[in-house]
C-alpha positions as CSV (number, residue, x, y, z in Angstrom):
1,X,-4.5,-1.1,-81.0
2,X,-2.2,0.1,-83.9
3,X,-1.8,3.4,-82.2
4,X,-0.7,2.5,-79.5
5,X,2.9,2.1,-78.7
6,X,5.4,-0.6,-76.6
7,X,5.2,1.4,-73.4
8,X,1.9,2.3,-73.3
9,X,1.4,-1.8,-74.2
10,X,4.0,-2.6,-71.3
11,X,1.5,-0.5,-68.9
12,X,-1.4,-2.1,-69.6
13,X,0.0,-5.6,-69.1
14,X,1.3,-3.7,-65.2
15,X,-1.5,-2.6,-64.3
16,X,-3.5,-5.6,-65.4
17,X,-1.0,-7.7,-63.2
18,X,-1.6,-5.4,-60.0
19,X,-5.3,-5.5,-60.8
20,X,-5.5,-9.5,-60.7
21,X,-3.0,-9.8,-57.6
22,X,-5.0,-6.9,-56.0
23,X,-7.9,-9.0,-56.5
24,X,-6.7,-12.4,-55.2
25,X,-5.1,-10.6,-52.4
26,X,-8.7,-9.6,-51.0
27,X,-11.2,-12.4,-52.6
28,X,-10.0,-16.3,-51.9
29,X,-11.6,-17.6,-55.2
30,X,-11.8,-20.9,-53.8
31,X,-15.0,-19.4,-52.9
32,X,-16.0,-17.5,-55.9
33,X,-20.0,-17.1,-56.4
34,X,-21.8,-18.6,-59.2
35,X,-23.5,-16.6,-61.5
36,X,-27.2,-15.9,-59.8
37,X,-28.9,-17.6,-62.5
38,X,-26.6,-20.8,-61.7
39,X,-27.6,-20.6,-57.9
40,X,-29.9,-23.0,-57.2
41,X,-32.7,-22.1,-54.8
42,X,-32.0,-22.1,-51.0
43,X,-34.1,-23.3,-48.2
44,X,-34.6,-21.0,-45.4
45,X,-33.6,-23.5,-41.8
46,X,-34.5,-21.0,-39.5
47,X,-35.9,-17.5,-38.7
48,X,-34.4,-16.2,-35.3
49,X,-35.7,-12.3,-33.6
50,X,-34.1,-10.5,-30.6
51,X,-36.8,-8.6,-28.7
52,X,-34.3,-6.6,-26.9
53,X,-30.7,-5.5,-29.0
54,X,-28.0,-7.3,-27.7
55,X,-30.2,-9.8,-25.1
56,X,-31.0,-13.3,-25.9
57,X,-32.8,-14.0,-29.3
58,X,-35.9,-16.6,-30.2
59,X,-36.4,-18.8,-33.0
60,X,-39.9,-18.6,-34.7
61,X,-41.3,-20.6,-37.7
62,X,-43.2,-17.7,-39.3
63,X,-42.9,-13.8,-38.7
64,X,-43.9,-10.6,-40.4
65,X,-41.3,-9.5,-42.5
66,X,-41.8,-5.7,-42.1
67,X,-39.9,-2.7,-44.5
68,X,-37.9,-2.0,-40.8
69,X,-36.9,-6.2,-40.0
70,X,-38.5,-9.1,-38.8
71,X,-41.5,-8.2,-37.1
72,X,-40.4,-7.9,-33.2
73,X,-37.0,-7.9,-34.0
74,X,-34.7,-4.9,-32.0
75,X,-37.7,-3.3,-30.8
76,X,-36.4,-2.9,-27.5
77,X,-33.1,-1.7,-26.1
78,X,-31.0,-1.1,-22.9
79,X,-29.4,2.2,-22.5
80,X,-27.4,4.0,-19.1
81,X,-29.6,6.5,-17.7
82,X,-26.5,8.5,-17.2
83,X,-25.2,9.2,-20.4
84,X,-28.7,7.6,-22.2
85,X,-26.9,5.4,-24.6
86,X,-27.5,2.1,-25.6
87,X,-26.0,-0.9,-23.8
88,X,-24.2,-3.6,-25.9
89,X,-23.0,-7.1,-25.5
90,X,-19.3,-5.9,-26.5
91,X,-19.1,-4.4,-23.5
92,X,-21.1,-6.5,-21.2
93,X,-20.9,-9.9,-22.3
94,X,-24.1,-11.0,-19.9
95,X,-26.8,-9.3,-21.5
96,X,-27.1,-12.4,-23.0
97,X,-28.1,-13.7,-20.2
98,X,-31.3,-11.8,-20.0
99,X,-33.5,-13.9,-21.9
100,X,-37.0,-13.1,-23.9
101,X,-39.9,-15.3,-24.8
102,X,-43.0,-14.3,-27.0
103,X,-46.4,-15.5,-25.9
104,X,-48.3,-14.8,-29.4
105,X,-51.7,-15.9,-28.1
106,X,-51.6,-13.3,-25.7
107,X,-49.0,-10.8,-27.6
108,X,-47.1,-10.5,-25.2
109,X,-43.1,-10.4,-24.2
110,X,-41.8,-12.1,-21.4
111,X,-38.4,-10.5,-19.8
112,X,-36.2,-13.6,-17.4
113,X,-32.6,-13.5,-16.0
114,X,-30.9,-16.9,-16.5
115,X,-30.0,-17.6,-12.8
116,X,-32.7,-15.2,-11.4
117,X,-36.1,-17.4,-11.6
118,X,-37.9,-15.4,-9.2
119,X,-38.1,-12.4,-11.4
120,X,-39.7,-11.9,-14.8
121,X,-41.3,-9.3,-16.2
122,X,-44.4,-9.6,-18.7
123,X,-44.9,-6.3,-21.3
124,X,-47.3,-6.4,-24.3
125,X,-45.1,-7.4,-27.4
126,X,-47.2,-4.8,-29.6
127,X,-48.4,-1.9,-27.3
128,X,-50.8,0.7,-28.5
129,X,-50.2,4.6,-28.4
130,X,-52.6,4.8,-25.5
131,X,-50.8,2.0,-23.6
132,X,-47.5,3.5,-24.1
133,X,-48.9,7.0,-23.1
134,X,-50.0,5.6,-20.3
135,X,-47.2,3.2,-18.9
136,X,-44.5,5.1,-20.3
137,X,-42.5,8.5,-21.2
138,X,-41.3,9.2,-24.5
139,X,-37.5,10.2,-24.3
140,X,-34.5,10.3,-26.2
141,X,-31.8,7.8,-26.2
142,X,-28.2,7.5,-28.4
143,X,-27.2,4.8,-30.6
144,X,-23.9,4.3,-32.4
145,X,-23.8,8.6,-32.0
146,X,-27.0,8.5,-33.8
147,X,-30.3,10.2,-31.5
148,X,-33.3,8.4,-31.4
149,X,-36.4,8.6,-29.7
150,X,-37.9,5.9,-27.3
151,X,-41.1,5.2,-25.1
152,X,-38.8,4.7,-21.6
153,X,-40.3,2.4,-18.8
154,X,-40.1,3.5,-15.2
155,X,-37.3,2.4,-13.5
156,X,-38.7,1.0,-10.5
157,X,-39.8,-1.8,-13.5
158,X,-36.6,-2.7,-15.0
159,X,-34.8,-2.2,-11.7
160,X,-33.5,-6.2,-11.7
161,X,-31.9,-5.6,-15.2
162,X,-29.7,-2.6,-13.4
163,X,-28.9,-4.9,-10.6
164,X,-28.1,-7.7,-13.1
165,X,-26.0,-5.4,-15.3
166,X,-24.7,-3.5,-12.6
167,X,-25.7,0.1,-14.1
168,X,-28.6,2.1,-13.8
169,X,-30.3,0.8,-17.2
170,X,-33.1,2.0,-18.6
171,X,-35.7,0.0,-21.4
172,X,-36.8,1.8,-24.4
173,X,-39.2,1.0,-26.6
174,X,-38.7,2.1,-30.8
175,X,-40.3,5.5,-31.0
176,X,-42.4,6.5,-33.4
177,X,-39.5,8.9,-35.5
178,X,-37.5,6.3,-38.2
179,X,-34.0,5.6,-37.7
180,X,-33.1,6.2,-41.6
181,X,-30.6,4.0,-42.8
182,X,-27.2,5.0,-43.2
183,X,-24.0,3.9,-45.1
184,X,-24.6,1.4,-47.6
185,X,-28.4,1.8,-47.4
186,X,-28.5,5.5,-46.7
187,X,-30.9,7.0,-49.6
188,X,-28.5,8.6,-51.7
189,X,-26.8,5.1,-52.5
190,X,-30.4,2.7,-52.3
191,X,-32.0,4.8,-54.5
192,X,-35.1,4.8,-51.5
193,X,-35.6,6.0,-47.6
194,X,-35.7,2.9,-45.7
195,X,-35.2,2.9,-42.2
196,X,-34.9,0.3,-39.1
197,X,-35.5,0.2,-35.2
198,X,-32.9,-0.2,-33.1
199,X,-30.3,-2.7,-35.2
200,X,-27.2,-1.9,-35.8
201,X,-27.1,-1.6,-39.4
202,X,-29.6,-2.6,-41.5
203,X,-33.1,-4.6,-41.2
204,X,-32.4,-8.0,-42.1
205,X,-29.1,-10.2,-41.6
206,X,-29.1,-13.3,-43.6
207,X,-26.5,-15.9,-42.8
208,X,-25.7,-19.2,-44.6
209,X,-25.3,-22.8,-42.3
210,X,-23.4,-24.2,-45.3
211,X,-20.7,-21.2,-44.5
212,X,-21.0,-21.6,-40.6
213,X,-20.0,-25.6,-41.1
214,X,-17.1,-24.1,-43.7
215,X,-16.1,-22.1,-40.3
216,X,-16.5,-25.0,-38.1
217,X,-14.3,-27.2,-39.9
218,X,-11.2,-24.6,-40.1
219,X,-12.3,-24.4,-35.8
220,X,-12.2,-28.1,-35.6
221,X,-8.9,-28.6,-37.3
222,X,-7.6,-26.1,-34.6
223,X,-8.2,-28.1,-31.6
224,X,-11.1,-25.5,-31.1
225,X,-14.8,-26.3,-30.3
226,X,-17.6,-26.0,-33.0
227,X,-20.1,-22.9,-32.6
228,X,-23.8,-22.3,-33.3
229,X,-25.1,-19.6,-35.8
230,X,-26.8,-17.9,-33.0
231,X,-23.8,-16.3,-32.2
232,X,-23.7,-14.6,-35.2
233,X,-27.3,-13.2,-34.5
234,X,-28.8,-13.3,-37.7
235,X,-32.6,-13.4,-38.4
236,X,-32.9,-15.3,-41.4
237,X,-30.7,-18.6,-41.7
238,X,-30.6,-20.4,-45.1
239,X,-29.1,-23.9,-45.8
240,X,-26.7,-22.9,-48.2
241,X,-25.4,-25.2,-51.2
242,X,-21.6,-23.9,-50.7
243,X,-20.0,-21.8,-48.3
244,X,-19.7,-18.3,-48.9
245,X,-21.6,-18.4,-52.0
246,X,-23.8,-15.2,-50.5
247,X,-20.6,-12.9,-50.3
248,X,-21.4,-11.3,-53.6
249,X,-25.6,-11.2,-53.7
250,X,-27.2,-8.3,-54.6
251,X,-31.1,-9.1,-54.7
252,X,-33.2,-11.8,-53.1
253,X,-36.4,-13.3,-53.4
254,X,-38.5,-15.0,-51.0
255,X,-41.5,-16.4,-52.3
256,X,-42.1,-20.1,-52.8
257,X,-44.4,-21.4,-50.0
258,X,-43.3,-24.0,-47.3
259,X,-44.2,-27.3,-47.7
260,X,-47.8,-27.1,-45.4
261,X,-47.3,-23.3,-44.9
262,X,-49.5,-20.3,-45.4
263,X,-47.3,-19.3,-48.7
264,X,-47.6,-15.4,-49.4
265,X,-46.5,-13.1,-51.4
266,X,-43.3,-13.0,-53.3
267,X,-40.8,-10.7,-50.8
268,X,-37.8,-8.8,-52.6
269,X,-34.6,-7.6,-51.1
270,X,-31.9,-5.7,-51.8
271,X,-28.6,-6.9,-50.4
272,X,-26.6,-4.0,-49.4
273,X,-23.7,-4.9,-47.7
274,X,-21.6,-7.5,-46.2
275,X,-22.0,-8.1,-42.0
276,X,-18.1,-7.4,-41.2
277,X,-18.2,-8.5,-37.4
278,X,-16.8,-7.5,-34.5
279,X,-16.2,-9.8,-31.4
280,X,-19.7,-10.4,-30.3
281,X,-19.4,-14.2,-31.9
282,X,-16.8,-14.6,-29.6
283,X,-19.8,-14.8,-26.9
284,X,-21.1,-17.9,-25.7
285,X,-24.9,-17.0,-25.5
286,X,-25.6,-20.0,-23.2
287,X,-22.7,-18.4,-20.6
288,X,-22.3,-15.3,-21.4
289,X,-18.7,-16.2,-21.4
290,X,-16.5,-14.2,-23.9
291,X,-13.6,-16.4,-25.7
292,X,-10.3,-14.6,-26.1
293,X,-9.5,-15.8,-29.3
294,X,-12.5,-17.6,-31.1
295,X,-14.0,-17.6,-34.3
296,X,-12.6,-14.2,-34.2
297,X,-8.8,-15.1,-35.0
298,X,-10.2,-17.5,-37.6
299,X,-12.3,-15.8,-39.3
300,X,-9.6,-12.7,-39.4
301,X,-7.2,-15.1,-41.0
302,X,-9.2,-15.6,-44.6
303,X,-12.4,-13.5,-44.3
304,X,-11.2,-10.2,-44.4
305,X,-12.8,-9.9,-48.2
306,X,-14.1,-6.3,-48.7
307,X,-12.2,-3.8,-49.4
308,X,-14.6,-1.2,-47.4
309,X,-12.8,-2.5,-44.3
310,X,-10.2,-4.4,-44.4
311,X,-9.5,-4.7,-40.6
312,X,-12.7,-6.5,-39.9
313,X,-13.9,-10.3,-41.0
314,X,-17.3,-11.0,-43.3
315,X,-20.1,-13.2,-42.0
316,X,-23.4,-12.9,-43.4
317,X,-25.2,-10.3,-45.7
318,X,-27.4,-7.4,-44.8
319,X,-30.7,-6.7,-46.5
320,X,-33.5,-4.3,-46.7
321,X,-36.6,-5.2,-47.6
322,X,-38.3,-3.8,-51.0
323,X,-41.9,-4.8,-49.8
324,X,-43.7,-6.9,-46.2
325,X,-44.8,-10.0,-46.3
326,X,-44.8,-13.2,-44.2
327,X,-41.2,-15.5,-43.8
328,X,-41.3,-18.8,-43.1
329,X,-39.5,-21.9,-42.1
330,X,-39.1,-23.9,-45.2
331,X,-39.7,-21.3,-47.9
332,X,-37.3,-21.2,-50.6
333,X,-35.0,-17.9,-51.4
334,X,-33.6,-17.5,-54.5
335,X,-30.7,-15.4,-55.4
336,X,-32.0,-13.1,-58.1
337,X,-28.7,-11.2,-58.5
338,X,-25.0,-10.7,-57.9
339,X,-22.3,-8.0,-57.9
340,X,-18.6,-7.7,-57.2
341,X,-18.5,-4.3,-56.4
342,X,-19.6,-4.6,-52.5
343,X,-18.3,-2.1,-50.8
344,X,-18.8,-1.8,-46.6
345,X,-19.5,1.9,-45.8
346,X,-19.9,1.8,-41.8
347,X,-23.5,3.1,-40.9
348,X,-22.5,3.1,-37.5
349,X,-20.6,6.6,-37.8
């Protein structure tokens, strides 16, 4: 410090000043982590799959946590047989209206319209390679510009969904090449190849009720209506002890049994982004109906806290699994790291 002079002392203190407005500007400390040894351990409330990307998701008490997601989880998908790309809620806000129940005595998947009770359509929830061969065609479909391949079932089959969506759709089935993961979980930055069916972004999406209620509150004090956590979509749903407290977790561990449950094996994760959202909460998954405004002006007005994108609102972390195991209702996840330097790299590009 004795070397150095009054200016270069004068630029320090500047840039310090810019550094700590910078900060505040994108992080509302009023929700500031605590240190993952100070987090106390969480309860998991709920585990929720969707069969089919962007239709209408279950909740189960227990599922196979698998290095690619929740077992059954985006293992489907809708695309145009036209252009053979996938078909999304943004666009047609009543795919949410095709619904999806799992029958695991019989492993199977059950397909429904809400509104169209004389039509369903019953598929086995874990088909074998010879089934697939035989009931199928393996074909190539596009996601987010990214090509996949899928086992395609014959039109004639899915012909209500087209009628339903009003395009000639087509259901695909997760082919047997892996969908590596890009962005923040592409291998060069996870250290690892992971890879996922046909989510978005990454395996696992972990969102916190204690931040949703946070939310609901701000909504409330609007004149608005509270919302659910289903539209958010997420798979694993933990109680949370204050909101927002997951913004800044790095690793997970799931491990501690459920009061009267199976118990398992410890489960690690890596947490390797943010979920920055786009208007898909807006959808009311009981209508289908899309709100013009809401949670998505909210949310924009004090949840636009990474500096990856600043355009976009943060609800929810993404994860990928280090190892399987078996999730349940009740288990306990502890935060077994933190970082500040999250940093959303769209995979989706």
């Amino acid at each position: 410090m004795d070397n150095l002079d009054a200016s270069t002392i004068t630029g320090i203190a500047v840039a310090s000043a810019i550094a700590v407005t910078t900060g505040f500007f994108f992080y509302n400390s009023d929700y500031a982590p605590d240190a993952a040894s100070a987090q106390p351990s969480d309860d998991i409330i709920a585990l929720r799959i969707y069969p089919i990307k962007s239709c209408r998701g279950i909740q189960v008490q227990s599922a196979k946590l698998l290095r690619t997601g929740l077992d059954l989880d985006r293992n489907w998908m809708l695309i145009s047989a036209e252009k053979r790309e996938f078909l999304t809620i943004r666009s047609n806000s009543q795919m949410t209206l095709i619904r999806t129940a799992v029958d695991f005595d019989n492993d199977t998947l059950t397909i429904t319209i809400e509104g169209k009770g004389d039509w369903k359509l019953t598929i086995p929830a874990h088909p074998t390679t010879e089934w697939l061969e035989g009931n199928t065609t393996l074909r190539g479909g596009v996601i987010w510009g990214q090509e996949t391949d899928g086992w395609e079932y014959p039109a004639a089959t899915t012909q209500p969904l087209s009628e339903f969506l009003g395009v000639d759709a087509r259901l695909l089935y997760k082919g047997p090449s892996p969908r590596v993961l890009r962005g923040c979980g592409a291998p060069e930055r996870l250290g690892r190849t992971e890879a996922t069916k046909f989510a978005d972004m990454m395996p696992v999406l972990v969102a916190s009720q204690a931040s949703l209620d946070e939310l609901n509150e701000r909504l409330r004090s609007g004149g608005e209506e509270a919302i659910d956590i289903e539209r958010f979509r997420p798979n694993i749903v933990i109680r949370g002890h204050k909101p927002w407290s997951e913004d800044n977790w790095k690793t997970l561990r799931i491990g501690k049994a459920a009061e009267g449950g199976s118990g398992g094996k410890v489960v690690d994760l890596d947490v390797v982004c943010r979920c920055l959202r786009c208007q898909v909460p807006n959808v009311d998954p009981d209508s289908g109906e899309k709100h013009l405004r809401q949670p998505w002006d909210q949310l924009m007005k004090y949840r636009r806290i990474d500096k990856g994108l600043k355009f976009k609102p943060s609800f929810g972390m993404l994860c990928v699994p280090k190892e399987e195991g078996v999730v349940e209702v009740g288990q306990k996840l502890d935060v077994t790291g933190t970082t500040d330097s999250h940093f959303f790299i769209s995979p989706m590009k």
